[in-house]
C-alpha positions in Angstrom: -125.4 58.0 136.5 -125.5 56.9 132.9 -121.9 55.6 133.5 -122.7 53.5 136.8 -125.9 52.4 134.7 -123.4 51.1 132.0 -121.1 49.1 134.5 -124.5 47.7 136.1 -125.7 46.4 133.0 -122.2 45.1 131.8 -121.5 43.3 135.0 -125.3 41.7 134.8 -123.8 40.5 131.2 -120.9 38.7 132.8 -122.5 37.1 135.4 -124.7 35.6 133.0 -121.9 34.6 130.6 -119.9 33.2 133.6 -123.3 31.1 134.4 -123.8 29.9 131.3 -120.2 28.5 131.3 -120.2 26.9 134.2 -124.0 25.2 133.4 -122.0 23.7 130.2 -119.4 23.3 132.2 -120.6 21.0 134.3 -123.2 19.7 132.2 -119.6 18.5 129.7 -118.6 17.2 132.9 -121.5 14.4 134.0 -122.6 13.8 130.6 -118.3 12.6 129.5 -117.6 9.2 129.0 -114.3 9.6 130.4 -113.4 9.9 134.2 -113.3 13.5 135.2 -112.2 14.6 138.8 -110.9 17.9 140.5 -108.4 18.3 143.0 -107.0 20.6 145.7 -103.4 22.1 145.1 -103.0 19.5 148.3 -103.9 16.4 145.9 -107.1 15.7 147.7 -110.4 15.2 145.5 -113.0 18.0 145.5 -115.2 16.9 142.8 -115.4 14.0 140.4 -118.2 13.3 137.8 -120.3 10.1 137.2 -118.1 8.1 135.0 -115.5 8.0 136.9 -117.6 6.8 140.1 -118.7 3.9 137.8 -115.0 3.0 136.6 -114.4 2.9 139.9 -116.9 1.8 142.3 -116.4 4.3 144.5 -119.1 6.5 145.6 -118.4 10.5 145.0 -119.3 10.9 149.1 -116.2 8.8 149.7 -113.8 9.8 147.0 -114.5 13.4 148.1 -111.4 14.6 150.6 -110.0 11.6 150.5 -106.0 12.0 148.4 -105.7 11.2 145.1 -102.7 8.8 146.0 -104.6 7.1 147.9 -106.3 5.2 144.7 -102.8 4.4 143.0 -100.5 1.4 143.4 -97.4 2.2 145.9 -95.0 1.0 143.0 -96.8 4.0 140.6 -96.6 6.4 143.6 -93.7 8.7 142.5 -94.3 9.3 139.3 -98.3 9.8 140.1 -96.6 12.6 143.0 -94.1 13.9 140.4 -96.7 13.9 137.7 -99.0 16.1 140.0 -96.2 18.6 141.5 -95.4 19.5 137.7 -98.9 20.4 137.2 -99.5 22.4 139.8 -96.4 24.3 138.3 -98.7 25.1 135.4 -98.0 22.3 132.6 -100.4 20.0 131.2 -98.8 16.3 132.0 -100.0 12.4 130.6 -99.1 9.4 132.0 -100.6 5.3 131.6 -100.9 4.6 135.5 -103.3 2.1 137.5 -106.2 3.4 139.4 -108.0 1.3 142.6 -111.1 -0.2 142.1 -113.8 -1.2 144.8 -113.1 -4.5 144.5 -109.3 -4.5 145.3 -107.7 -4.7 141.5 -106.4 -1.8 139.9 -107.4 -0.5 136.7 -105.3 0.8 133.4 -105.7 4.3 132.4 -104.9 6.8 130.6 -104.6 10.2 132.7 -104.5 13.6 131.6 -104.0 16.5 134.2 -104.2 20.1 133.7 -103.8 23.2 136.2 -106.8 25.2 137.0 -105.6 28.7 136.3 -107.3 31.4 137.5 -105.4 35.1 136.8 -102.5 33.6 136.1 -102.6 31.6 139.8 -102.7 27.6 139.4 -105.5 27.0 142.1 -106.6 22.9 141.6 -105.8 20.5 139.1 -108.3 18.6 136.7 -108.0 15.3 136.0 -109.1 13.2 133.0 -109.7 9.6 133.1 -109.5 6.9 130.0 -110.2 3.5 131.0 -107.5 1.3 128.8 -107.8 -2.1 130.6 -109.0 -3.7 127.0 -106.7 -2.0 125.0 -104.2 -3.2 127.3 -105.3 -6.8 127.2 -105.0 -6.9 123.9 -101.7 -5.5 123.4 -100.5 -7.9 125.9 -101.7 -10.8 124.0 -100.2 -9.2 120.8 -97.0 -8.7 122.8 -97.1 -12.7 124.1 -97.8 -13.8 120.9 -94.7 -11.8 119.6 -92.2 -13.2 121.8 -93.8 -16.6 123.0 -95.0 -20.0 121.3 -98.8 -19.7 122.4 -98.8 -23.6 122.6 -96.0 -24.5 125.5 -95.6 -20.5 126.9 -91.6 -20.8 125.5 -90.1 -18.0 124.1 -90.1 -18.6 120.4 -88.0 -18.4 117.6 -87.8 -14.1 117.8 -87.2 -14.0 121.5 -84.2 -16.6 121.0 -82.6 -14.6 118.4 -82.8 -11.6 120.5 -81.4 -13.7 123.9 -79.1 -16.1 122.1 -77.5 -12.7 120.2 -77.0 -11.2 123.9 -75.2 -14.2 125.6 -72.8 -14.7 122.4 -72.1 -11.1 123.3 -71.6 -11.9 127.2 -69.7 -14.8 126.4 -67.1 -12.8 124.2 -67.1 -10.4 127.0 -66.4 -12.8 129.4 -63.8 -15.4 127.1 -65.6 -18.3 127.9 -67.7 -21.0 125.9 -71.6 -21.1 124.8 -73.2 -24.6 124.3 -75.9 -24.6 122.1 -78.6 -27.8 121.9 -80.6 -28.4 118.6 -83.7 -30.8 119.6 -85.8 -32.4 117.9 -88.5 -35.1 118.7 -87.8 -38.4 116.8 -90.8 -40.0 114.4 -93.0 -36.4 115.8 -94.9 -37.0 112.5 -96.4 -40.3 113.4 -97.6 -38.8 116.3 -99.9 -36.4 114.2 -100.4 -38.9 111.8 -102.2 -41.7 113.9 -103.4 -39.8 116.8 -103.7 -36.1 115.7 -102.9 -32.7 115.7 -104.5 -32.5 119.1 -102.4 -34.9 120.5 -99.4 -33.3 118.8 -99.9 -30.8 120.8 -100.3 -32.2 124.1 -97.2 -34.4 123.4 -95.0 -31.1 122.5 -96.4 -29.1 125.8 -94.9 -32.4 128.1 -92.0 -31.8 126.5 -92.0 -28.1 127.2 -92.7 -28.9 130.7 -89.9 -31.2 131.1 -87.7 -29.2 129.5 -87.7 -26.3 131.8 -88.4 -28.6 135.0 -84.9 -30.4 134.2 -83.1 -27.6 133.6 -82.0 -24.8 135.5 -83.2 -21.1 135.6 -79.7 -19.8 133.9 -80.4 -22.6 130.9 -82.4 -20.5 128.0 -84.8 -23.1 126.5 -87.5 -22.0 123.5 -89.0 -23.7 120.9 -88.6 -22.7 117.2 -91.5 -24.1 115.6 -93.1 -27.6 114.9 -91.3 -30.2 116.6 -88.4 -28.1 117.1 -87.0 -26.9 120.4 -83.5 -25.2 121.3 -81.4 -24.8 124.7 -78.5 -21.8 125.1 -76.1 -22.4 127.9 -73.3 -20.0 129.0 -70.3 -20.9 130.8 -70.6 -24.7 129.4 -68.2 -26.5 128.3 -68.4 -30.2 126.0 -68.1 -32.1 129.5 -71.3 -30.2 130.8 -73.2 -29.9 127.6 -72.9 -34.0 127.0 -74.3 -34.4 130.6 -77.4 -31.8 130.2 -77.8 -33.6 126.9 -78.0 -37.0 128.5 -80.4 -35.4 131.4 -83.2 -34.5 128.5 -82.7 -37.7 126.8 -83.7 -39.4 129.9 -86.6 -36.9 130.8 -88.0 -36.6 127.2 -88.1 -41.0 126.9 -90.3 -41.1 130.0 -93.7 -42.7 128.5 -96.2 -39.7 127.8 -100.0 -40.3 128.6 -101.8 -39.7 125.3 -105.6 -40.2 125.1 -105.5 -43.0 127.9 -102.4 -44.7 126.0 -98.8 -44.3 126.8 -97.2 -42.8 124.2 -93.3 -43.1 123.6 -91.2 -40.2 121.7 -87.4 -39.7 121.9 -85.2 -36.4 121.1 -82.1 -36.4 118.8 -79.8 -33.7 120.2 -77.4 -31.3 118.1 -74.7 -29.5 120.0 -72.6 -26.8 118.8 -70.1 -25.1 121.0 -69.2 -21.0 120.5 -66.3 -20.0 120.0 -64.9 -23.5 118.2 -68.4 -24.4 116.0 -69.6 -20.6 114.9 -68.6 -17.1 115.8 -71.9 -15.9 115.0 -75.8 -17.0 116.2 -76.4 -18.3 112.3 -73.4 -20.6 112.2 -73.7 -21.4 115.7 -77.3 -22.5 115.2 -76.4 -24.2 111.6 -73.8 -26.1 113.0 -76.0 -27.8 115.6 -79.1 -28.4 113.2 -76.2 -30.1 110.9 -74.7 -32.0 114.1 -78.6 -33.0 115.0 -78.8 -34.7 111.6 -75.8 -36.7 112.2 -77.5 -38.1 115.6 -81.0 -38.9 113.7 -78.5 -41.2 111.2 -76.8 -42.9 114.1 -79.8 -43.9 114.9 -81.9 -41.8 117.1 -82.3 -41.2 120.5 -79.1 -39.6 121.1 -77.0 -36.9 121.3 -73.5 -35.6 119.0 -71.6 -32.7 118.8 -70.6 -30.7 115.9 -67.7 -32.0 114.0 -65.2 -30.0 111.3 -64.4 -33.1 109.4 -66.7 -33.3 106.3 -69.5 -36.1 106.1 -71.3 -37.1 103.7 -73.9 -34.4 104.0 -71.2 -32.3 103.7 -70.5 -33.6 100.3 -73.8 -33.8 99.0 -74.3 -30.1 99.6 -71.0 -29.5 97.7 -72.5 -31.8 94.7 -75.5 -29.7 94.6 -73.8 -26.6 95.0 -72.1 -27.4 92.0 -75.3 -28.5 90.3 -76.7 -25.3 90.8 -74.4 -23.3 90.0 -74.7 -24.9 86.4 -78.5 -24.7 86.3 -78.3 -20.6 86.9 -76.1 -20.6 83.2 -77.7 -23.4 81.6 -81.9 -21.6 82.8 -82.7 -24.9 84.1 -85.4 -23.4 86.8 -89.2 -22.7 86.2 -91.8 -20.7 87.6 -95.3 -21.6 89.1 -98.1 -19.4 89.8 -100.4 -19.9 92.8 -103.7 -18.1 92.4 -104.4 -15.4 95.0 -108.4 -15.0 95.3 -110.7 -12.1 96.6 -113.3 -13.6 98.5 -115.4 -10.1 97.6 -115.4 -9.9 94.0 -114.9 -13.9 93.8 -111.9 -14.1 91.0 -107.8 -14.3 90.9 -106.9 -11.0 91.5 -103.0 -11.9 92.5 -100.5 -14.4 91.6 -97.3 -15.7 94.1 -94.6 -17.2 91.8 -92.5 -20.0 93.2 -89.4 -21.0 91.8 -89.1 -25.0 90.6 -85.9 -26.7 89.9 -85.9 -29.2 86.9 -82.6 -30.7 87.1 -81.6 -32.9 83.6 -80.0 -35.8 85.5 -81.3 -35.0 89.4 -84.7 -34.9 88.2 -87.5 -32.5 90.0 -85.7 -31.1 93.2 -87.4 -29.7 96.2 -87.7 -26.1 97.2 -86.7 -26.9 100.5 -83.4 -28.5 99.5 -82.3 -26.0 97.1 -83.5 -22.9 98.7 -81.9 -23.1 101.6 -78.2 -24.3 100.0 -78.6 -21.3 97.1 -78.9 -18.9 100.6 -75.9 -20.3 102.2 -74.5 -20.6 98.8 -75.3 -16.6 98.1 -76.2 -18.3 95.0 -79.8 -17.0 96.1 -78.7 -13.6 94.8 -78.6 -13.8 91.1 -81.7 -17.5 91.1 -83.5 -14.5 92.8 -83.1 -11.6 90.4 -83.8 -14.5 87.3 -87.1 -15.4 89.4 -88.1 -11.7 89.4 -87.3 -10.8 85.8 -89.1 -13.8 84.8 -92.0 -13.0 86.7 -92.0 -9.7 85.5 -91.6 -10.6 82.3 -94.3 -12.7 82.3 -97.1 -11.0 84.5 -96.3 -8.1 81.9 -97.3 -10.5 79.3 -100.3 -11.2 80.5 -101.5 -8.1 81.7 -100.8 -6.3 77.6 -103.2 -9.7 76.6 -106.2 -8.1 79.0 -106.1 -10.5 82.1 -107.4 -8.2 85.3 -104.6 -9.1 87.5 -103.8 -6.6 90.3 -100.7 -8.6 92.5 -97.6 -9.8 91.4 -95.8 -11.6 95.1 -92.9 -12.4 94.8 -90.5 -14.2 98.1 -87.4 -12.3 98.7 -84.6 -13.7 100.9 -83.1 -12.4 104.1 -79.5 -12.3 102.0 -80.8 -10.6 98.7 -82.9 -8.0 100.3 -79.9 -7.3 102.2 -77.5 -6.4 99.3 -76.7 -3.3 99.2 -78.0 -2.8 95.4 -81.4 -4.2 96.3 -83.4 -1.4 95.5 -81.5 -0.3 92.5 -81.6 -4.2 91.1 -85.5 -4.4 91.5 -86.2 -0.9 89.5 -83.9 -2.1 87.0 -85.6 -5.0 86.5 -89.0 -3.3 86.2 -87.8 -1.0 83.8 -86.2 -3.9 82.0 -89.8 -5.7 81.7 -91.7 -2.5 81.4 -94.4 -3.8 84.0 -95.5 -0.8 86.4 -94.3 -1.1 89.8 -97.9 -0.7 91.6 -98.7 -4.1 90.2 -95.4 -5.5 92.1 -95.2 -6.7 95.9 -91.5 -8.0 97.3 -92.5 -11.1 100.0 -90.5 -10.6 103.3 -90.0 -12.8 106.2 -90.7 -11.5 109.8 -86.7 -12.4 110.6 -85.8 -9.5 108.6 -88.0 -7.2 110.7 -84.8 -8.1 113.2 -82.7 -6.0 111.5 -84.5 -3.0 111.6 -82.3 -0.2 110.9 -81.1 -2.1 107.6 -84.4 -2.7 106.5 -86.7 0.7 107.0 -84.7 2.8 104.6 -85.0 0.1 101.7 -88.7 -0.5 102.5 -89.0 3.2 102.5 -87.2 3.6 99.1 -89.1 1.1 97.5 -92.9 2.2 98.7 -91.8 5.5 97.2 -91.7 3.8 93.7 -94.7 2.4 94.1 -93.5 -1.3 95.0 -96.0 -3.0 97.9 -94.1 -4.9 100.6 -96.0 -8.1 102.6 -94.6 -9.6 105.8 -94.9 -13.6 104.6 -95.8 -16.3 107.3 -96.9 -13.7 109.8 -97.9 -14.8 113.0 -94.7 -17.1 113.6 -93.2 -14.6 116.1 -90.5 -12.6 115.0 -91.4 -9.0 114.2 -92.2 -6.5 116.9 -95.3 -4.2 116.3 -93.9 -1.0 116.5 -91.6 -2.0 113.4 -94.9 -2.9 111.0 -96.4 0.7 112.4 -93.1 2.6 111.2 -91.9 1.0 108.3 -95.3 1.2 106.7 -96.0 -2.8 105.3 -98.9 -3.2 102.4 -100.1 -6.5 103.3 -99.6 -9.7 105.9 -99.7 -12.7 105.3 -100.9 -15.6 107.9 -98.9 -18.4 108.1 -100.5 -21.6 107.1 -99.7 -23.6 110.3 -102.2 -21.2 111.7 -104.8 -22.2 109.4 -103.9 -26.0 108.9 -105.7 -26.4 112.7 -107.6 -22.9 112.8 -111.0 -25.3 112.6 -109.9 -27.3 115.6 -107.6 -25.6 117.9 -108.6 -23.3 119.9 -105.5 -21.2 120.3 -104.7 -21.0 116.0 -108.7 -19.4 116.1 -107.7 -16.8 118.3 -104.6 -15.6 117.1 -105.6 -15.9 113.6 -108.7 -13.1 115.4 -106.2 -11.2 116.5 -103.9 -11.0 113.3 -107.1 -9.9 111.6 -108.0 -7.1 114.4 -104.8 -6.1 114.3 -104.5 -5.5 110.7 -107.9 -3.7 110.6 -106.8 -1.2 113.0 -103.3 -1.0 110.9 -105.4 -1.0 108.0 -103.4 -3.8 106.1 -104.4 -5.8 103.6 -104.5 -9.7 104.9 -104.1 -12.6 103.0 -104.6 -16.5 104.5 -102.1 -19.0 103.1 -102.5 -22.6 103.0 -106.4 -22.9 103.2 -107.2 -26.5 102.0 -110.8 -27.4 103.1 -114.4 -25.5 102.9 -114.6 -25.7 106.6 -111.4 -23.3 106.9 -112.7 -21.1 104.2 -115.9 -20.6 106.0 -114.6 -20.0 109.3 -112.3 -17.5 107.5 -115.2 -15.7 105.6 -116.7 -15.6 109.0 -113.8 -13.0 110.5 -114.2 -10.7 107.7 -110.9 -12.0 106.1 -111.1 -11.0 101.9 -108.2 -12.9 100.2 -106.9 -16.4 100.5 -104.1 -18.4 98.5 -104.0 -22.5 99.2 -105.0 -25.6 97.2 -108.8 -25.6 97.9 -108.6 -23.1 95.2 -105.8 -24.1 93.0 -102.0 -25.5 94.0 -99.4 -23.5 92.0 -99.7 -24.0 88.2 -97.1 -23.8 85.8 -98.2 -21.0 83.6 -99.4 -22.7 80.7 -102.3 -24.5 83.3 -102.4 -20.9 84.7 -103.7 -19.9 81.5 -106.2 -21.8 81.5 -108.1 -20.4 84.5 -106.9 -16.5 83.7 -108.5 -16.6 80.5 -111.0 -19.3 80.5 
């Protein structure tokens, strides 16, 4: 008796325990946020909780014995079957699927199954629901952004390295020729200049249009920036290249209605031809920017193809080659600061250096003419190791006489990050001017994100000194978001086109949003380059972005002038 008294009470026990947990039980399940259903071992619904009936729509009464495929899209149907067949072997699965809504569309979420289990016997399968439609939204603008010009829906400048690298490889494959067209409008400037930005940018979305609608769907057309567009066509020869040239001279000089006016723009054309003008998508591109040139000096309005016989550009660059080449013995280049300011504690915390070329006898040259010529030169090797020492040097110098800096940027180029003594050059030269590598952050352009494999292991090796990296001009479309989340980047940058026309175009506003989102949920730092007027610095202040650079604060100073506002 005192034994059966024992088993009476103990069982009284466990059916209040087993009670209790199914009261929590289900009280978990209609309180969750989440979609929460249960199904039969047959995959028909037997129970689903309040938050998924309002994802949904659909009431529990007719969700109940209905099948669970009945709510998923017929191209998601397998792997929704397969996904449910493993669980009822006894395995927790997660998939991103769509689920039917009342109203006809299908949702994005994020479903999590796991097997009922019961004495070791799978008897249902419980299902959790996250709705990810936003999420998804979001990363599908990020997505467009990274592979498309938001203005005329091209691919940009990253998705026509990626496509222009695969076709040179199909074209080799195949031993035929690649034609490739530079474009570029004629007088664009003007446009902007006496009608405005806005009607820039309806001009350069015409264009767009008539671009693709003249062409055919094999003909790879994007646009690389500004006023600059570019068209890849396989299996073309000179013949068929000159004609498609011709085609888009004749579609582009239609008149364009402009703000009720007609508006007249014409293209000059640069063609190169792979195998015979470039072996490589650099060269190939190169040689049709240098043959597009040619075609704006003959006049405009036409088309001309690359040619081996050296012009007079040609022979300028050699001069200047030359001319640099002296200048790096005889330390004919300076360095000017540009202030960096935190919007927060409202004072110069960083400093970008830019390199200046005082030539004795060509005078003041522009970073734009030599930049590029010392990279094709490799001459931007060693002008880039002098423009870090000297930076170094001197931010050291400052820093030992008090000054609160806290950023040292300083623009690396796509050929001396690549050299294989990089990292090794840059701790030598920090060691050399004794500043401490925490105060240092290497500039990099989103081009180099393209090489990825190259690039992760130096990055890597130089976060573990303590060097900062910063993705310059970000935003222009080059660098794919995965590569930013593994490599493990310090700060962005946003590229000033973006905030040249952020206070009157629509588009800049919400991508320059979306740069900012994105770099709060990365937890970057941000920095906004190129901000000229109090109406883009409020606007800016208004997103919650902290640090600008741009010449409503100060344009770059040589650093005696710097002086004066670091110590004033």
């Amino acid at each position: 008796m005192i034994r059966d008294n024992k088993k009476g009470h103990s069982f009284v026990k466990t059916t209040r325990q087993n009670s209790f947990f199914e009261h929590r039980y289900k009280s978990f399940c209609q309180h969750s946020p989440d979609g929460i259903f249960s199904l039969s071992l047959e995959g028909v619904f037997t129970d689903v909780n309040p938050a998924l009936v309002a994802l949904c729509g659909h009431s529990k009464s007719q969700m109940i014995e209905r099948s669970y495929t009945d709510y998923i899209p017929t191209e998601r149907l397998n792997e929704n079957i397969a996904l449910i067949q493993l669980t009822k072997k006894g395995s927790v699965q997660h998939i991103q699927t769509e689920f039917l809504h009342v109203d006809g569309h299908f949702i994005q979420i994020d479903l999590t199954t796991i097997p009922i289990i019961v004495d070791q016997e799978v008897l249902g399968i419980q299902g959790i629901i996250k709705d990810v439609s936003n999420e998804s939204a979001r990363q599908n603008q990020i997505e467009e952004m990274t592979y498309y010009d938001p203005l005329t829906k091209l691919p940009n400048r990253n998705l026509f390295n990626i496509r222009l690298k695969e076709l040179l490889e199909q074209t080799d494959d195949n031993h035929c020729q690649l034609a490739l067209l530079f474009i570029d409008l004629d007088r664009f400037k003007l446009v902007n200049d006496t009608l405005g930005h806005s009607a820039g940018d309806q001009l350069l979305k015409v264009v767009a249009h008539r671009l693709k609608e003249n062409l055919n769907e094999e003909a790879f057309v994007a646009r690389l920036g500004g006023d600059e567009f570019v068209l890849v066509l396989g299996e073309t020869d000179q013949p068929e290249a000159a004609i498609i040239a011709q085609t888009i001279i004749k579609a582009i000089a239609k008149p364009i209605r402009i703000n009720e006016q007609n508006f007249l723009i014409t293209p000059s054309i640069g063609i190169s031809l792979h195998p015979h003008d470039g072996n490589d998508p650099s060269m190939l591109v190169r040689s049709a920017d240098i043959a597009m040139y040619q075609a704006k000096e003959k006049g405009r309005n036409c088309y001309q193809f690359y040619l081996q016989s050296m012009g007079e550009q040609t022979k300028r660059k050699l001069e200047m080659e030359r001319a640099l080449r002296e200048s790096l013995i005889n330390n004919d280049f300076i360095l000017h600061y540009q202030p960096q300011v935190d919007l927060e504690l409202d004072r110069i915390t960083g400093l970008e250096a830019l390199v200046r070329w005082e030539h004795p006898l060509l005078g003041l040259i522009p970073p734009l003419e030599f930049i590029p010529l010392a990279e094709e030169t490799g001459l931007i090797v060693p002008l880039g190791e002098w423009i870090l020492r000297a930076a170094c040097q001197q931010f050291h110098l400052w820093l030992e006489r008090g000054c609160s800096l806290t950023r040292l940027s300083v623009n690396i180029s796509v050929i001396q990050f690549d050299q294989d003594n990089f990292c090794q050059r840059v701790i030598e030269i920090l060691e050399e001017t004794e500043l401490d590598p925490e105060y240092l952050e290497l500039e990099i352009t989103e081009s180099q994100m393209l090489n990825f494999d190259s690039v992760i292991d130096k990055i890597k090796n130089l976060r573990s000194k303590g060097v900062k990296i910063a993705i310059d001009d970000f935003g222009t479309g080059y660098s794919p978001l995965s590569h930013l989340r593994q490599i493990g980047i310090d700060t962005l940058k946003i590229d000033k086109g973006f905030i040249t026309n952020i206070c009157n175009n629509p588009r800049d506003k919400v991508i320059v949003q979306s740069i900012v989102y994105m770099a709060q949920m990365m937890k970057l730092n941000l920095i906004a380059e190129g901000v000229e007027t109090a109406e883009q610095l409020k606007l800016l202040v208004g997103e919650n972005l902290k640090e600008v650079q741009g010449f409503y604060f100060s344009r770059p100073l040589p650093f005696l002038e710097l002086e004066s506002l670091l110590f004033k």
